[in-house]
C-alpha angles and dihedrals in degrees: 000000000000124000138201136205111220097216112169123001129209124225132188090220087232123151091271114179079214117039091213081071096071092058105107094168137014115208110221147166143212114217102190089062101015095237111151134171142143105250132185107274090243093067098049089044085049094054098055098044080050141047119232128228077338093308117116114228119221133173153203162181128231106165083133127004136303095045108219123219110248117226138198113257124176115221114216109275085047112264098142109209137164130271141178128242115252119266138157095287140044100216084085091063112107085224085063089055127117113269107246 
């Protein structure tokens, strides 16, 4: 299973209903292969909903520990995103990221 750190997310800064709808890209890295990149939010969402090559996809954030899983969610009108599960901070939610 391959896994990927979310590391920074890019918004559009539009009037979203949801605020996970402004994110356009997520940065990530992987840190088994040290691949790393900043890709369109439908890919990595994408990659989650769908194994590659038959390997399933998951992420996270670890901006403090312990690091929480992130999951697929779908907003009203249907954008699907990412978000994180809840935990004890809010410096692990993808909205608190770094832009990229």
């Amino acid at each position: 299973m391959a896994e990927i750190e979310v590391t920074g997310i890019r918004k559009d800064h539009g009037n979203h209903q949801n605020p996970h709808e402004a994110a356009t890209h997520y940065r990530w890295v992987e840190h088994s292969s040290n691949k790393s990149d900043i890709t369109l939010r439908q890919t990595v969402v994408g990659w989650l909903e769908n194994s590659i090559n038959g390997e399933r996809i998951t992420a996270y954030v670890n901006r403090v520990s312990p690091r929480v899983a992130c999951y697929v969610n779908k907003s009203a009108v249907g954008t699907k995103f990412l978000e994180t599960t809840a935990d004890s901070t809010s410096q692990n939610n993808l909205l608190n990221l770094p832009e990229c």
